[in-house]
Structures are given as structure tokens and as C-alpha cells.
C-alpha positions in Angstrom: 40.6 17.6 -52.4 37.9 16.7 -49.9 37.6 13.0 -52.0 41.0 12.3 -52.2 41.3 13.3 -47.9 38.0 11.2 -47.3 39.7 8.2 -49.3 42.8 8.3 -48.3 41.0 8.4 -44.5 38.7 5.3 -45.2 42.0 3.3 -46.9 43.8 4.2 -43.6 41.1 3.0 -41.5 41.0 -0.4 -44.0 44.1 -0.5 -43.3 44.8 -0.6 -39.6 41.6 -3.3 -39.4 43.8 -5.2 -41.7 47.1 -5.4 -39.8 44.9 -5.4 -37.0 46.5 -7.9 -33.6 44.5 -10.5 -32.4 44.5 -13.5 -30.2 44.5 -17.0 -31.7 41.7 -18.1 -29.3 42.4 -21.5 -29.8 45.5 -22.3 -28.6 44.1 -19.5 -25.1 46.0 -21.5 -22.3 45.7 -20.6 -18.3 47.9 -21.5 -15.4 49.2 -20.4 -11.8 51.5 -20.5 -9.5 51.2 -21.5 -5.8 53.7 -20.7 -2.7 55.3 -22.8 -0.3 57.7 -22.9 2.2 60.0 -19.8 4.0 62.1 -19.6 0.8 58.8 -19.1 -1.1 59.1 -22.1 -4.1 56.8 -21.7 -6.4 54.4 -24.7 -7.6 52.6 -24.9 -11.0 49.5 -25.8 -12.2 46.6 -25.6 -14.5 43.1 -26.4 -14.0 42.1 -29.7 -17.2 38.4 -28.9 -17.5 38.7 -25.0 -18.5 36.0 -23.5 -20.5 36.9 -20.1 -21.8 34.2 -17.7 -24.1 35.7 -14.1 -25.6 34.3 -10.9 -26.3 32.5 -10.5 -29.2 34.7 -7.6 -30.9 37.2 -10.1 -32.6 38.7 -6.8 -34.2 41.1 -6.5 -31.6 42.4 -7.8 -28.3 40.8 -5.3 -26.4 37.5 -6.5 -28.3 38.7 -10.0 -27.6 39.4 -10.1 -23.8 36.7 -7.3 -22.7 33.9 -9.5 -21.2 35.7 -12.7 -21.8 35.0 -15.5 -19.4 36.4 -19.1 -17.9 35.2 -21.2 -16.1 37.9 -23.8 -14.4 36.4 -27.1 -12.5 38.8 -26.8 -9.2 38.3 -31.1 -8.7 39.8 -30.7 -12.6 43.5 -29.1 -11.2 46.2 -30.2 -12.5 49.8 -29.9 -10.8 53.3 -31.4 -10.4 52.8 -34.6 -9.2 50.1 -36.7 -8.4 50.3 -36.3 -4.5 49.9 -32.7 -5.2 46.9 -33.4 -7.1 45.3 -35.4 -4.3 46.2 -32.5 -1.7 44.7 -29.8 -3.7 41.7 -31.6 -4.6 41.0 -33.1 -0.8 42.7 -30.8 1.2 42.2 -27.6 -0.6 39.5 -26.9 -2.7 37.6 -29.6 -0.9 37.5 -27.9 2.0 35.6 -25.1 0.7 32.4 -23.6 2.0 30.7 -23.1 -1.7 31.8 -26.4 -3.9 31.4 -24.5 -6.9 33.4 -23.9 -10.4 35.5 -20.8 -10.0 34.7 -18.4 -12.5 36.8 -15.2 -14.1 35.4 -12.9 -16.0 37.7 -9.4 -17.7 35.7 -6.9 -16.7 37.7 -3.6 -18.0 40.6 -3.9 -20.6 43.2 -1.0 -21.2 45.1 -1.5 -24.8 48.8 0.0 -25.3 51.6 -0.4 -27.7 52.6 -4.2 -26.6 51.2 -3.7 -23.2 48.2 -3.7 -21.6 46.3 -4.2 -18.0 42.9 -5.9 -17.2 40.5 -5.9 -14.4 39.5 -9.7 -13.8 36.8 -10.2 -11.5 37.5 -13.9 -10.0 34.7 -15.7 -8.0 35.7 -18.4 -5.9 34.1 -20.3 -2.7 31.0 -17.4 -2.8 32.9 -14.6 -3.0 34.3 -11.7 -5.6 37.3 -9.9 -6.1 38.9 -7.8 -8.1 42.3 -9.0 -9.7 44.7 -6.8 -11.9 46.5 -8.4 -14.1 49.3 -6.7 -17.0 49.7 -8.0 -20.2 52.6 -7.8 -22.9 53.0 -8.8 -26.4 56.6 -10.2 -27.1 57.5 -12.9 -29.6 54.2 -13.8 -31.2 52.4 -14.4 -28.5 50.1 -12.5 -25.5 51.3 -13.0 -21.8 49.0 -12.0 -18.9 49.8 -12.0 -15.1 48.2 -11.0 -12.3 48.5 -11.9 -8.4 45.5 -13.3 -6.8 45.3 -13.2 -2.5 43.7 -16.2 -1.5 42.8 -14.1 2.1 40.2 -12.0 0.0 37.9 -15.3 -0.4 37.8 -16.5 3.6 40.5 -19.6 2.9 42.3 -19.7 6.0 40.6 -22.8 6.9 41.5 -24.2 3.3 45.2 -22.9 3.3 46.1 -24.0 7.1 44.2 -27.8 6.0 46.5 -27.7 3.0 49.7 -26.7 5.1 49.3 -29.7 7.6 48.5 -32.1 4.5 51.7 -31.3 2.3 54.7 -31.9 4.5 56.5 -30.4 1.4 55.1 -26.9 2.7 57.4 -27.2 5.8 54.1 -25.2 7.8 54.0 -22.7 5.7 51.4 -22.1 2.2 51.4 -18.6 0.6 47.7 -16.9 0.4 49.2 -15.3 -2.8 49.2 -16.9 -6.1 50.1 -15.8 -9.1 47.6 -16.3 -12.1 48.7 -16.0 -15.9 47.2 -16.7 -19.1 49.0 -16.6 -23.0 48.3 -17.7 -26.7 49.8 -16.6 -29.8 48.7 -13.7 -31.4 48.1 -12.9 -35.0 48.8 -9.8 -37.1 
């Protein structure tokens, strides 16, 4: 009796790796979503040179995104239009105090049924913060989002220098930004 409960435990546990969800790394894509204006329109955009690394548990997503890593070159951003690109890259992100690549590393991962939430820690012009971000699983494919305040890295300067560039704005840029990741997933 104890055999057949030890095999039928170890063909259980075969099992579950087997049918096991993960993240087709390859197809891992990034982007956000900036604020302007009273009515709050959103603006979209992705970063070209991203470099991302995972976690070495590729057993899981948990595995996967625990400790992953990406680092986005912020003169690489990509957007709308290319007067938006221009006012980002001169009037944003080249106003910053540290010209350095903004790094984001998932520090702490929490797994559910479909769902899930991760700590990101996001380092940007010399400074850290914490970002949460919730994940679900619908459709064959993993969707992150998190909001990120732009306040928490000293960007004042960089947000008012981006309001007076982008008559668009109408005198107003949102310090919040929403940040989300997806790829497929396989089962």
C-alpha cells in the first residue's frame, strides 16, 4: 500500500511539472502609458533597445519572473509620433540628473490561479522604488500592470521641461504612468 501511495505521489508530482504554465520568453514584450492634459489621454510607448534576463526556475512563472531583469535605454523610447520621440528624448529623459539606463528588476513574485502580483524594484535617474504590479493569465497569454509615480525619482524638473515642450500637454503631464508587460504563455 505504501508503494502504490508513494507512486501514485511521484506520478502526480510528474504530472503537475508536465502541465506546468510558463512564459514563452521570447516573444516577453514591455510598454507604458504616459498622461496628458486635464482629461488625462493616455500616450503609448515602448522603449526599442530593451534587454530582458529571467529567473532561473523555468518550471514555473513564479520561477520565471522571480529575479528577472530589464534593462531599457531611455534615448531608445519609442512613441506615437516622431515629435513625441524628440520631446521625450530632449526634453524628458534628457533632462535627467543621472543619464543612465533605467533598470527593473522583480524582486518578490506571488503565484495564484490566473492571477498574480509582483514587487518590481525600478531604478531610474539615481534613485529606487518599489512598484506593484498584478498579473493575470487570460487567453494564452500573461498580462502585467503596474502604476509607476514619476514624483518618487525627483522629476519635477523633467516633467514641468516636458509640459512647456509638448503644446499637446495643454500645461499639464501626469507624474503617473502606467507600466505593463505580456507574452504568451505555454501549458
Amino acid at each position: 500500500m505504501k508503494k502504490i501511495v508513494l507512486a501514485l505521489a511521484a506520478f502526480s508530482a510528474f504530472g503537475a511539472m508536465a502541465l506546468a504554465t510558463t512564459i514563452d520568453t521570447s516573444k516577453f514584450e514591455s510598454s507604458f502609458e504616459g498622461f496628458k492634459t486635464m482629461e488625462k489621454v493616455g500616450v503609448t510607448g515602448t522603449f526599442k533597445d530593451a534587454k530582458y534576463t529571467f529567473g532561473k526556475d523555468e518550471s514555473s512563472i513564479k520561477g520565471q519572473l522571480t529575479g528577472a531583469k530589464a534593462i531599457f535605454d531611455p534615448m531608445s523610447v519609442e512613441m506615437e509620433a516622431s515629435a513625441i520621440n524628440l520631446n521625450m528624448k530632449n526634453a524628458f529623459f534628457g533632462t535627467f540628473h543621472k543619464k543612465e539606463k533605467i533598470e527593473v528588476v522583480f524582486e518578490k513574485v506571488t503565484e495564484g490561479d490566473k492571477k498574480g502580483a509582483i514587487t518590481a524594484k525600478v531604478k531610474m535617474n539615481g534613485r529606487h522604488t518599489l512598484v506593484p504590479l498584478e498579473y493575470e493569465i487570460e487567453d494564452g497569454k500573461i498580462e502585467a500592470k503596474g502604476v509607476l509615480d514619476l514624483n518618487s525619482f525627483h522629476l519635477d524638473k523633467s516633467l514641468k521641461s516636458l509640459t512647456k515642450a509638448a503644446a499637446g500637454h495643454k500645461g499639464l503631464t501626469w507624474s503617473q504612468v502606467e507600466i505593463k508587460f505580456e507574452a504568451p504563455i505555454k501549458e
